[in-house]
C-alpha positions as CSV (number, residue, x, y, z in Angstrom):
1,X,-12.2,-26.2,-9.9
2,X,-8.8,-26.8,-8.4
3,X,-8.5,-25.5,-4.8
4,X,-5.5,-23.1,-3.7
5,X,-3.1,-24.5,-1.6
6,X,-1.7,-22.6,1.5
7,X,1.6,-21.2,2.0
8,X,3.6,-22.5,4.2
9,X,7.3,-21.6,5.0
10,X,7.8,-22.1,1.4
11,X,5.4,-21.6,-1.3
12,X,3.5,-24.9,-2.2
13,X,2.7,-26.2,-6.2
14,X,0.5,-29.0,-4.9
15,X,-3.5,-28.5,-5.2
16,X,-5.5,-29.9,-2.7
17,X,-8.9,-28.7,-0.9
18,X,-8.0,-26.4,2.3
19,X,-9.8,-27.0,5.1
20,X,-9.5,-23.2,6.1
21,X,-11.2,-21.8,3.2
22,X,-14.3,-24.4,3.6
23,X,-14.1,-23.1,7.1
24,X,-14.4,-19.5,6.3
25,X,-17.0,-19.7,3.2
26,X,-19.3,-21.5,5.8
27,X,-18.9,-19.2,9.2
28,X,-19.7,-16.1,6.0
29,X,-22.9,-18.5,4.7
30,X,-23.9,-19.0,8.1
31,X,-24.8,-15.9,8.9
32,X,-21.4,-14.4,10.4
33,X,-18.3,-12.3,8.5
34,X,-19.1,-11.4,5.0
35,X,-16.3,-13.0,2.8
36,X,-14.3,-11.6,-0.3
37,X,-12.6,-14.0,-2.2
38,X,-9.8,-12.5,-4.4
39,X,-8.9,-14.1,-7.2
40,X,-4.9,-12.6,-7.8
41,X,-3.2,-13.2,-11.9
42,X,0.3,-11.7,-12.1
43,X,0.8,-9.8,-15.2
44,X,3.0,-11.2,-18.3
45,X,4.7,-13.2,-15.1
46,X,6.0,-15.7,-18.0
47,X,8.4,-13.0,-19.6
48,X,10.1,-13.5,-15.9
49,X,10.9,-17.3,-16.3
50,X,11.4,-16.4,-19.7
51,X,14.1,-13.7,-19.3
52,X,15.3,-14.6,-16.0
53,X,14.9,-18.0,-15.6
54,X,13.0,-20.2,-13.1
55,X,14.7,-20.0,-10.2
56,X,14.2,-16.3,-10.3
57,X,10.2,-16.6,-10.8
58,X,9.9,-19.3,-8.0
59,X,11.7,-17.2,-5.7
60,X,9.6,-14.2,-6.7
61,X,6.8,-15.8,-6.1
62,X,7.2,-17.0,-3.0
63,X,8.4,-13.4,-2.0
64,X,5.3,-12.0,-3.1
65,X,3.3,-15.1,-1.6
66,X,5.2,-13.7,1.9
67,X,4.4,-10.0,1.3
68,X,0.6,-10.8,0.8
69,X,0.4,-12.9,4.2
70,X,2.4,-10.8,6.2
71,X,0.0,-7.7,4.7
72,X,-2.5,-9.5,5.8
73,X,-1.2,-11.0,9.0
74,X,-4.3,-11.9,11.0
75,X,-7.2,-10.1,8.8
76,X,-7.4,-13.0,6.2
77,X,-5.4,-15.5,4.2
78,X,-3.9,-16.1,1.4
79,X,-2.5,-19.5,-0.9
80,X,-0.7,-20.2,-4.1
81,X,-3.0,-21.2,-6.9
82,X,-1.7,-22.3,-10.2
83,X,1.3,-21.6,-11.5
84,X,1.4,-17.9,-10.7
85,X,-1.9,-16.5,-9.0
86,X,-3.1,-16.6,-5.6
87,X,-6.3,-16.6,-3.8
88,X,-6.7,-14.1,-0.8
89,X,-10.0,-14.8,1.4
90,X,-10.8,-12.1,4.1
91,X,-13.6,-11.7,5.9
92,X,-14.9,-8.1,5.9
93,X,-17.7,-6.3,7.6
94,X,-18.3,-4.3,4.6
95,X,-18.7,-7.1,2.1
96,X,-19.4,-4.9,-0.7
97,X,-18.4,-3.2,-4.0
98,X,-16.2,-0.3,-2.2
99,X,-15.0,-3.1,0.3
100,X,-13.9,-5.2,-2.0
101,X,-12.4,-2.6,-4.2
102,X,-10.1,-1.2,-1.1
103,X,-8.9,-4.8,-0.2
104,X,-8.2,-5.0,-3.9
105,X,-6.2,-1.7,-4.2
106,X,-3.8,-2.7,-0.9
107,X,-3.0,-6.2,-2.2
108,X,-2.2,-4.6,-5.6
109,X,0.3,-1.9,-3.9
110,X,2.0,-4.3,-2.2
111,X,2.5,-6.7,-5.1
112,X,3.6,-3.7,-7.1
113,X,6.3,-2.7,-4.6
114,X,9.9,-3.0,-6.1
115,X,10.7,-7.0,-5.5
116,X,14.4,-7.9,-5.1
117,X,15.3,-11.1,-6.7
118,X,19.2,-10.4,-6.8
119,X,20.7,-9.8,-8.7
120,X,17.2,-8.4,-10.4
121,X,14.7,-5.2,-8.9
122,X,11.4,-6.8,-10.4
123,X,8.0,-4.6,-11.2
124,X,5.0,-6.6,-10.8
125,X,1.2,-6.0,-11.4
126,X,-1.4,-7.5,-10.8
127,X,-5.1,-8.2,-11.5
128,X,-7.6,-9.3,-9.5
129,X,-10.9,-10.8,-9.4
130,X,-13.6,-10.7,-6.8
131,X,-16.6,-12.6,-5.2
132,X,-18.3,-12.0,-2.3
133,X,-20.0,-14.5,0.2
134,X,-22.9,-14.9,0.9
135,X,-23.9,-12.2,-1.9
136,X,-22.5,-14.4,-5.1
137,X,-22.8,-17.9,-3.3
138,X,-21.7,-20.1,-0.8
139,X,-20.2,-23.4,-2.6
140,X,-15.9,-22.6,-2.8
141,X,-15.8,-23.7,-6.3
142,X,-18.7,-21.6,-7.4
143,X,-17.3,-18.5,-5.6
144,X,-13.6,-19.2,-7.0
145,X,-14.8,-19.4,-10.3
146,X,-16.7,-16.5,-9.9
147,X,-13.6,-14.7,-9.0
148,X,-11.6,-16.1,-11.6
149,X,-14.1,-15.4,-14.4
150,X,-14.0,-11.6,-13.1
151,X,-10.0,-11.7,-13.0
152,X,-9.9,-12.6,-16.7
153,X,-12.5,-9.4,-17.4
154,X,-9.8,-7.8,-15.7
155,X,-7.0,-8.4,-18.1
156,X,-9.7,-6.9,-20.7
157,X,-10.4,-3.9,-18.8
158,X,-6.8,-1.3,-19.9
159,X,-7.7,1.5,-16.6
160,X,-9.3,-0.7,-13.9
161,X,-6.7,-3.8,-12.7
162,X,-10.3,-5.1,-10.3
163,X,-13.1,-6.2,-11.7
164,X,-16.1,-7.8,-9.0
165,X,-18.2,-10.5,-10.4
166,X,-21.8,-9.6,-12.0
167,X,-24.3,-11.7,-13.1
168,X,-25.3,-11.2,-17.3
169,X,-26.5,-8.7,-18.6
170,X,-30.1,-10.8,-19.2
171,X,-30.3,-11.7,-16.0
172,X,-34.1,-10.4,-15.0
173,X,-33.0,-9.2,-11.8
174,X,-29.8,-6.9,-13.3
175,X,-32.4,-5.6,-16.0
176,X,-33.4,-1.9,-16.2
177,X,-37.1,-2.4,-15.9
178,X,-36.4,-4.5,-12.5
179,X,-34.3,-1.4,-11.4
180,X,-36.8,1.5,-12.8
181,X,-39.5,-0.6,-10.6
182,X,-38.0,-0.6,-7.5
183,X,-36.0,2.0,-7.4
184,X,-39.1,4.3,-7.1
185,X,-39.5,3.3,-3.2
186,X,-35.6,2.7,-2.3
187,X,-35.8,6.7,-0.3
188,X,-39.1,5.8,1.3
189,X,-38.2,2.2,2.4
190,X,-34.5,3.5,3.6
191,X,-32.2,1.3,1.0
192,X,-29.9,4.6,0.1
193,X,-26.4,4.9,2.1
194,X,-23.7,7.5,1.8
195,X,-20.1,6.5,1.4
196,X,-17.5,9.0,2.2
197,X,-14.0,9.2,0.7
198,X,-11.4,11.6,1.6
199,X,-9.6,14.1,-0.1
200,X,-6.1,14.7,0.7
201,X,-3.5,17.7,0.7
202,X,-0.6,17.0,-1.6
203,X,1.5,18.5,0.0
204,X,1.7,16.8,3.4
205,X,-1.1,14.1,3.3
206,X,-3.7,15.7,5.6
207,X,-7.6,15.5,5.2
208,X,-9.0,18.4,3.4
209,X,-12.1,17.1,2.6
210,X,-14.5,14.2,1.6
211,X,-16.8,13.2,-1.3
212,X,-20.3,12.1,-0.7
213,X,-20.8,8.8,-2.4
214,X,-24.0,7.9,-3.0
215,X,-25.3,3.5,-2.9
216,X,-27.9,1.6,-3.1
217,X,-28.6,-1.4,-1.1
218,X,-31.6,-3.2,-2.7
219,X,-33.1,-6.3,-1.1
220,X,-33.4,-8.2,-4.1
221,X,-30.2,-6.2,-6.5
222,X,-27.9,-6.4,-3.8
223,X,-25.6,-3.0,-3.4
224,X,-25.0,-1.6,-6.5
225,X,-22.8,1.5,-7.8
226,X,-24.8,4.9,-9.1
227,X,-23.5,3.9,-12.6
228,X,-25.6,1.3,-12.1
229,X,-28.7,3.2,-11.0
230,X,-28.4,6.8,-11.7
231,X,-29.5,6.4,-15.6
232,X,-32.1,5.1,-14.6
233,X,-33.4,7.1,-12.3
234,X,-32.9,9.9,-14.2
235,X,-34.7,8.5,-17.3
236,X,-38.1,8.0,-14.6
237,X,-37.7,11.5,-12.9
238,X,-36.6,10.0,-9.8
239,X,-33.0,11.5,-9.4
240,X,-34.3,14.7,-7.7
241,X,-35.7,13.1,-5.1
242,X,-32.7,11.1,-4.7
243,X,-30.4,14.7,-4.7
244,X,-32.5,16.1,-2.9
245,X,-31.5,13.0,0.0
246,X,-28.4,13.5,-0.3
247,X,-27.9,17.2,0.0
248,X,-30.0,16.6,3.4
249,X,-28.3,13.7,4.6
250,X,-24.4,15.5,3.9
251,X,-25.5,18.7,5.6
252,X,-26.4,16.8,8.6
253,X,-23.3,14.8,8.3
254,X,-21.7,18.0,7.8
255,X,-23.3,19.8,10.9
256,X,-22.8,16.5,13.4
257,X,-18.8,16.5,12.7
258,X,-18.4,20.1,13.2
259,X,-20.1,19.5,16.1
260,X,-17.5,16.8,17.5
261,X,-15.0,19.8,16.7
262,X,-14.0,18.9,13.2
263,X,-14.2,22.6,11.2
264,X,-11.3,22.5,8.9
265,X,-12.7,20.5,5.8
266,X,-15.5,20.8,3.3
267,X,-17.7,18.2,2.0
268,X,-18.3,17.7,-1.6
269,X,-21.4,16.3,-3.0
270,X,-22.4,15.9,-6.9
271,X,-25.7,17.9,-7.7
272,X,-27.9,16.8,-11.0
273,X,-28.7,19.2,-14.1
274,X,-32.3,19.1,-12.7
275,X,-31.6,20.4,-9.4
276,X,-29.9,22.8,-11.0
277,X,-32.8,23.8,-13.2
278,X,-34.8,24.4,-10.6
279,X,-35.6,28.3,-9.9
280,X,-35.4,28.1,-5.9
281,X,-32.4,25.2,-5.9
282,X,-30.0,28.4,-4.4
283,X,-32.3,29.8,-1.8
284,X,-33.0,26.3,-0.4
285,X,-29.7,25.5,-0.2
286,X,-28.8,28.7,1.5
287,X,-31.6,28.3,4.1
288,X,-30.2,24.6,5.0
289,X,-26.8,25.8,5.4
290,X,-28.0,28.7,7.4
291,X,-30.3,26.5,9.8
292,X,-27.4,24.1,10.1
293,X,-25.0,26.7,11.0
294,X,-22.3,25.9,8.5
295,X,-20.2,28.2,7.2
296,X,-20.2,28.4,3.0
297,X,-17.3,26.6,2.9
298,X,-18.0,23.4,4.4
299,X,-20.0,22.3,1.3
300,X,-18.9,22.2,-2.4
301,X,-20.6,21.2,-5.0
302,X,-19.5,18.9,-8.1
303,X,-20.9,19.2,-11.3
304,X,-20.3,16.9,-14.3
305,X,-18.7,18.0,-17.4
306,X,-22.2,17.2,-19.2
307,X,-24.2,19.8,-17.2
308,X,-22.4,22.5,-18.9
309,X,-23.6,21.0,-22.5
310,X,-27.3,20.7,-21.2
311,X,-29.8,22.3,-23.3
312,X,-30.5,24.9,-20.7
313,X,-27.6,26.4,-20.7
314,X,-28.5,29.9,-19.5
315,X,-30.4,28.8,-16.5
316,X,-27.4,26.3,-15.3
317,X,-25.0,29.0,-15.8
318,X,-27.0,31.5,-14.0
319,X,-27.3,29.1,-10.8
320,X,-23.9,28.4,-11.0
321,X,-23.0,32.5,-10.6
322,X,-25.3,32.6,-8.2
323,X,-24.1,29.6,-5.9
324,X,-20.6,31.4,-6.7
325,X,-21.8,34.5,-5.5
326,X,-23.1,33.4,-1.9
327,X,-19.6,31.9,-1.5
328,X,-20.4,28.0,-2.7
329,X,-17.7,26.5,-3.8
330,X,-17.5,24.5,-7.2
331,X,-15.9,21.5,-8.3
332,X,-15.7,21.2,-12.1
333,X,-15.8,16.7,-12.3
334,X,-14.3,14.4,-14.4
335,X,-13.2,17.4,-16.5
336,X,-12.1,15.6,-20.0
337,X,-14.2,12.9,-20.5
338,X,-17.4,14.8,-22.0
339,X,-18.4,17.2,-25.0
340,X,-17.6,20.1,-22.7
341,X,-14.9,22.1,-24.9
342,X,-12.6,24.7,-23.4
343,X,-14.8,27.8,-23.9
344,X,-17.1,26.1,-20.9
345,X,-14.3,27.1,-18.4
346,X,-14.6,31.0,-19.4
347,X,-18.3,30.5,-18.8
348,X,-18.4,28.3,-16.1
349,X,-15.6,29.3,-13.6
350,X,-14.9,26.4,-11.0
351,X,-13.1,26.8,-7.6
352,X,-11.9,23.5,-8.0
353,X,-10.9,21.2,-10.9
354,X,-11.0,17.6,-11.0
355,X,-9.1,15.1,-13.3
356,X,-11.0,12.0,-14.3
357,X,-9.2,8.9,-13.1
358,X,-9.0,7.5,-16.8
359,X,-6.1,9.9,-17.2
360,X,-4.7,9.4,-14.1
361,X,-4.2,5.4,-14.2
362,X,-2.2,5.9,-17.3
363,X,0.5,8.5,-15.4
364,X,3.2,8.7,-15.1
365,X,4.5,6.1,-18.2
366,X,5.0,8.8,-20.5
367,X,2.0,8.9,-22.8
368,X,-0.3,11.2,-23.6
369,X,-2.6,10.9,-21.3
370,X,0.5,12.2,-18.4
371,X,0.8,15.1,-20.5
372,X,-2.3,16.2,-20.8
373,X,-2.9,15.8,-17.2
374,X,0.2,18.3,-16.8
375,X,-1.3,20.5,-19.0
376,X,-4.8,20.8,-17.2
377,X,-3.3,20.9,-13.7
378,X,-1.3,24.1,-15.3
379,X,-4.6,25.4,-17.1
380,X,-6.3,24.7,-14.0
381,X,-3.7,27.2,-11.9
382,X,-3.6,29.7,-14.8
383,X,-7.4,29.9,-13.8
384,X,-6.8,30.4,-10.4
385,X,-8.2,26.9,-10.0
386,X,-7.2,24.3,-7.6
387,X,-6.6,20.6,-9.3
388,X,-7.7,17.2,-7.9
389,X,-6.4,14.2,-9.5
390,X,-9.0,11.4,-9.0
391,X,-8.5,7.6,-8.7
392,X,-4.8,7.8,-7.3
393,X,-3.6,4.1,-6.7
394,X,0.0,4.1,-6.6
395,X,2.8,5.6,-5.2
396,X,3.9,6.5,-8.6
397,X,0.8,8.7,-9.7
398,X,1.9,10.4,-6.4
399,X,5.5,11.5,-7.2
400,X,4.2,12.0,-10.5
401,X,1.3,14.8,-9.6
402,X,3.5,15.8,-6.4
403,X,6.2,17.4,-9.0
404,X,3.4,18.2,-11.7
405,X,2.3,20.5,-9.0
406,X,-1.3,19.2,-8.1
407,X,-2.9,20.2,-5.2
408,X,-5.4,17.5,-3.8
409,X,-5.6,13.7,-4.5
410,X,-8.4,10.8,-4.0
411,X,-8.6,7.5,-4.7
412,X,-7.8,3.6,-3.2
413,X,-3.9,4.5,-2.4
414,X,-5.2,7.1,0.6
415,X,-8.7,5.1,1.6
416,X,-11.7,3.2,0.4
417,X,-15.3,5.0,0.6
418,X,-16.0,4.4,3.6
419,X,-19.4,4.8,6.4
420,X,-19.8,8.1,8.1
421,X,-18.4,6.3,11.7
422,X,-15.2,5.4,9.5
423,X,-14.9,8.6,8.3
424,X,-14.7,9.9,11.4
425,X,-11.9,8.4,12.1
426,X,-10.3,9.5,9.3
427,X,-10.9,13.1,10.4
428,X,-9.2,12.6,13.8
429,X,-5.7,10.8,12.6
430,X,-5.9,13.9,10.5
431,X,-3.0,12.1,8.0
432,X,-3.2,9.5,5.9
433,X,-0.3,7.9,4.6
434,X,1.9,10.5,5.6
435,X,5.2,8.5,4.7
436,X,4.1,9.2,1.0
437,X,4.7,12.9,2.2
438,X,8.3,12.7,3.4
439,X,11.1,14.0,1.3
440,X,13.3,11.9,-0.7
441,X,14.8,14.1,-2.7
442,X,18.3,13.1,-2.9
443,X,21.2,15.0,-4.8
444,X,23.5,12.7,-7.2
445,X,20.9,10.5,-8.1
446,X,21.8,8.1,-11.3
447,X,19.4,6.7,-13.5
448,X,20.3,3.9,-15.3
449,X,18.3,2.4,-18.0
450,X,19.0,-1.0,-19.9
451,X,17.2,-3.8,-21.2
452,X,20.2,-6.3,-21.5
453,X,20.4,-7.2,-17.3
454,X,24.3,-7.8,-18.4
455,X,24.9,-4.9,-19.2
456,X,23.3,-2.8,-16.7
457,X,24.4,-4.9,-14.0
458,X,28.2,-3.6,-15.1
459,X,27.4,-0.2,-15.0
460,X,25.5,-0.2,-11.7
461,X,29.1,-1.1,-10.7
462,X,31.0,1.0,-12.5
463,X,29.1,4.2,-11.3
464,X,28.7,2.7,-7.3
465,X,32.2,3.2,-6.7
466,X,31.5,7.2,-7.2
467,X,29.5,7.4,-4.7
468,X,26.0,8.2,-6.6
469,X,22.6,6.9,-5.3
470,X,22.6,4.3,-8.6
471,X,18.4,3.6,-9.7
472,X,18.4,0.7,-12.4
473,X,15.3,0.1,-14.5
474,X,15.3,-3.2,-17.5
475,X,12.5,-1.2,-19.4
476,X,10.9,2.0,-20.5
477,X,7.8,1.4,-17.9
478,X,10.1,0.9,-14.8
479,X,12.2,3.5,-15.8
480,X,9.0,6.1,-15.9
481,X,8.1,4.7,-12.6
482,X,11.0,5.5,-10.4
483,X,11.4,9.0,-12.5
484,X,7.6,9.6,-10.2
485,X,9.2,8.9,-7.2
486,X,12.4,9.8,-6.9
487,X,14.6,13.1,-7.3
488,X,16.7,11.9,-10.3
489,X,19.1,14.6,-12.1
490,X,21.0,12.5,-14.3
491,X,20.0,9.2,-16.5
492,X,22.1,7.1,-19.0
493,X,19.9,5.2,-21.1
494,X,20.8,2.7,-24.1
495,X,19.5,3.7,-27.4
496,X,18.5,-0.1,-28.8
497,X,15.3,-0.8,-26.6
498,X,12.5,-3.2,-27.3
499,X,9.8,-0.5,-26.1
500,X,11.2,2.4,-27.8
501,X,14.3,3.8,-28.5
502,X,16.5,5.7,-26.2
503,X,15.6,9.0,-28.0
504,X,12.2,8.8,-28.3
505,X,12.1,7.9,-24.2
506,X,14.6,10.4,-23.3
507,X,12.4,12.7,-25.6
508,X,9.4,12.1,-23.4
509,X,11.5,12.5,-20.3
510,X,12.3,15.6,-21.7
511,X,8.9,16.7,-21.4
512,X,7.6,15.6,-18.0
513,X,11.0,16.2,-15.9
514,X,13.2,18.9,-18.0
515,X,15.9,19.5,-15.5
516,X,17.4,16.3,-15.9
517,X,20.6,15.9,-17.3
518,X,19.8,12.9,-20.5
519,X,22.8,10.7,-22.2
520,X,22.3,8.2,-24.4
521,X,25.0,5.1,-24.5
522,X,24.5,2.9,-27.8
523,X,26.8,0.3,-30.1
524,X,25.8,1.7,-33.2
525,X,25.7,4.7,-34.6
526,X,22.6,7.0,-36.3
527,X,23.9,10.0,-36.8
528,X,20.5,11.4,-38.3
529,X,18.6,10.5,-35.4
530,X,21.3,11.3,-32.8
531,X,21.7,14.5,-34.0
532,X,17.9,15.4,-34.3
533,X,17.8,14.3,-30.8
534,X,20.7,16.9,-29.9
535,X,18.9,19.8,-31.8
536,X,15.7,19.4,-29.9
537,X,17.6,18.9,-26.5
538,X,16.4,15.7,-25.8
539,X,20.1,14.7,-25.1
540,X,22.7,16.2,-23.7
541,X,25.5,13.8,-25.0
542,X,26.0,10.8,-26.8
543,X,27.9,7.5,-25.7
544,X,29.2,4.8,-27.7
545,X,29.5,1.0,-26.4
546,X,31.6,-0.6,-25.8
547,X,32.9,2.2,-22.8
548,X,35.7,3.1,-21.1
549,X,35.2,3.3,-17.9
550,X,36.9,5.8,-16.9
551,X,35.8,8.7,-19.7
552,X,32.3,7.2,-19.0
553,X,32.7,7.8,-14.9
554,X,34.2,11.7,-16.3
555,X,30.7,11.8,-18.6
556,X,28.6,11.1,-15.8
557,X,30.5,13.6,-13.5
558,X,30.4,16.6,-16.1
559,X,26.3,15.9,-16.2
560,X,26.0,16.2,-12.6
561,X,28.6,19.4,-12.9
562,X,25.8,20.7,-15.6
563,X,22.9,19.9,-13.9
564,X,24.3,22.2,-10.8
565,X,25.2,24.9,-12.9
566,X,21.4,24.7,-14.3
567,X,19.7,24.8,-11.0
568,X,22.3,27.4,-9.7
569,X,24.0,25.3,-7.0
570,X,28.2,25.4,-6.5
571,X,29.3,21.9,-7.8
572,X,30.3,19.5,-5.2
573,X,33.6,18.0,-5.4
């Protein structure tokens, strides 16, 4: 296994066994800090050298080599390995699936953070691979192949960019009969923990709420996810005990933070078709609250999409009136991804409305998946529901469901699930990431979108000269990602793209940001195509190449003219 090599003022090619790494994997096997090892593959990072030659991709890498140390300045470290990956190793209290997941998600938002390589604005990704020590070994070249196995899953894997090592499928210990037996005494001999993660406000980043996550730390499993567990126990009869835990343990946790003054959020906590079933599940629940003194908003319950196709139907809808009824609120989760059709919403009014994070990871790049999650965040309002968009990552998905109108986000981007203590904290700062929050809405803003880095270099400047803020994007993807995070009222694309032509994307534009002002600047001529686009005002003009510059400058200043006339604002000069 070849061994990373460190960076150093500049980023190094040559392999060679670090002493720090050694040092760290044995303080974590020795009993001290837990270690994760990330295992970090840039994505399609050959079309750079390809496109952009060498010099470019060297220098890129070494910029993003910078970003990760300086990210993690004293918490962990970080080396080149291979041609363009990198190994991170940080030592982390938490050594665990959630751990390593958040550790994941902030290396993959900085790496994804618009790189300048001038005269280029590159748009990374990244996938990344994880193993923990002392939990998956304590040799370095069985832990960093570990990691790299699980970074290759990760390239497999189309919604989930981190992927943590697992032993087979055959293993005995990872079988379901090794999990139906033991997880019978995990309450009894205390393995269970609660995880919290916060939901946020989107409209100025402040802590409305948190989830209840459930885990389980088994001696001889390890931690393991309720995916991983949950089936089972339900199969055995043993997830009503295990709801019934959790329901006690959050309306403690509940109780104890109101008590340190902290009476403006709720706490949301998933509740089982069986608990449901049961003819007293209400009146308990009531008493609990009562005895806890907390008020019925401070707990909200999440059902899965599958409890509303359950057999029973009749007795879960009338417990779900009658939770409704005593003021309970209900969150409606993962709405989407089950049989559940439409007509369950008449039946089955939620308070709350929650977008599984499969639909979410694909926003905002213009598929269907961003416009169906525009269409239930406006079903969800028709409804008089509020709208959570789970498993928000980048900064993207939050300009994106910001100007679709959503009303609370979770996920990695905001925090990790984290221990009651750290949640806690959370509650007192209030905010988190409120830079995200801040307003950069910025009138005469200039998209321009090109895949020929010639040509879009000219017209960046042609167009600076007039004073516009000027956004240039070398693809479809990039273009869709600074449309979800920035204000952008007029965009010049070329119609000859390798991803799809400038029709079709200005089409799809059309539909997630109408008010923009859309031209299309081509060297060739389709007059059917062109003028379907006009018809179904996908664009408002179309440009031949090659340009004058200045009729194009006059083009591009009648748009802006248009789009002020649309919104109702007096043109500026």
């Amino acid at each position: 296994m070849q061994m990373p090599v460190p960076l150093q003022s500049t980023v190094s090619r040559l392999g060679a066994a670090n002493p720090e790494l050694l040092e760290l994997i044995a303080a974590a096997a020795g009993g001290g800090t837990p270690l994760v090892v990330l295992h970090i593959d840039l994505e399609h990072f050959a079309s750079v050298n390809q496109n952009m030659g060498t010099d470019v991709g060297d220098a890129a890498l070494e910029a993003i080599g910078v970003r990760l140390r300086d990210h993690l300045h004293e918490r962990g470290r970080v080396w080149r390995h291979g041609s363009d990956e990198f190994i991170a190793a940080i030592p982390h209290p938490e050594a665990d699936a959630d751990g390593a997941q958040g550790l994941a998600a902030e290396l993959i938002a900085e790496i994804e953070r618009p790189l300048e390589v001038l005269p280029y604005t590159l748009f990374l990704e990244a996938r990344i691979g994880v193993s923990l020590c002392p939990a998956h070994g304590d040799e370095p070249s069985q832990l960093l192949h570990r990691a790299e196995m699980a970074a290759g899953r990760a390239s497999n894997v189309a919604n989930d960019p981190v992927q943590l090592h697992a032993a087979v499928a055959t293993d005995r210990v990872y079988s379901e009969s090794a999990i139906a037996r033991q997880i019978v005494d995990a309450i009894q001999n205390g393995e269970l923990r609660l995880r919290y993660q916060p939901k946020i406000s989107a409209r100025d980043g402040r802590v409305i709420g948190m989830e209840a996550l459930i885990r389980w730390q088994s001696p001889v499993l390890g931690l393991l996810l309720p995916e991983r567990f949950l089936p089972t126990a339900e199969r055995i009869g043993v997830i009503l005990q295990i709801g019934e835990w959790m329901l006690d343990r959050v309306i403690a946790q509940a109780q104890a933070w109101r008590e340190q003054g902290f009476d403006d959020f709720f706490v949301g906590i998933n509740v089982t078709t069986r608990q449901l079933l049961q003819p007293d599940f209400v009146d308990r629940l009531m008493a609990r609250m009562q005895q806890a003194g907390l008020p019925r908003e401070a707990i909200v319950l999440e059902l899965n999409e599958r409890v509303l196709t359950h057999a029973s139907t009749d007795t879960v809808y009338r417990t779900v009136a009658a939770l409704r009824h005593e003021g309970i609120l209900v969150t409606l989760d993962n709405f989407g991804t089950g049989d559940a059709s439409l007509s369950a919403l008449v039946r089955y009014p939620a308070d709350i409305l929650k977008i599984d994070r499969s639909f979410i990871n694909a926003a905002p790049a213009g598929s269907r998946e961003t416009a169906i999650v525009r269409a239930l965040i406006a079903m969800g309002h028709q409804l008089g529901m509020k709208v959570i968009a789970n498993g928000v990552e980048t900064e993207a998905q939050v300009g994106f469901l910001r100007r679709a109108d959503c009303d609370y986000f979770q996920g990695y981007l905001f925090a990790e699930p984290m221990s009651a203590d750290s949640a806690g904290q959370a509650l007192r700062r209030r905010y988190l990431r409120p830079e995200l929050f801040t307003s950069t809405q910025t009138h005469r803003t200039l998209l321009l979108v090109d895949d020929e880095q010639n040509v879009l270099r000219s017209l960046v400047r042609l167009f600076r000269r007039d004073g516009y803020r000027i956004l240039a994007a070398g693809n479809v993807r990039d273009a869709f990602g600074l449309l979800a995070t920035n204000e952008v009222q007029v965009i010049l694309s070329d119609q000859r793209m390798s991803e799809m032509d400038g029709t079709e994307f200005l089409g799809r534009v059309k539909m997630l940001y109408p008010d923009t002002i859309r031209l299309v600047l081509s060297g060739y001529t389709d007059l059917a195509t062109v003028t379907d686009a006009i018809n179904r005002g996908a664009i408002y003009r179309f440009l031949t190449k090659p340009w004058d510059d200045n009729k194009l400058r006059e083009h591009i200043r009648q748009a802006f003219q248009t789009y002020d006339a649309q919104r109702g604002r007096e043109s500026q000069p």
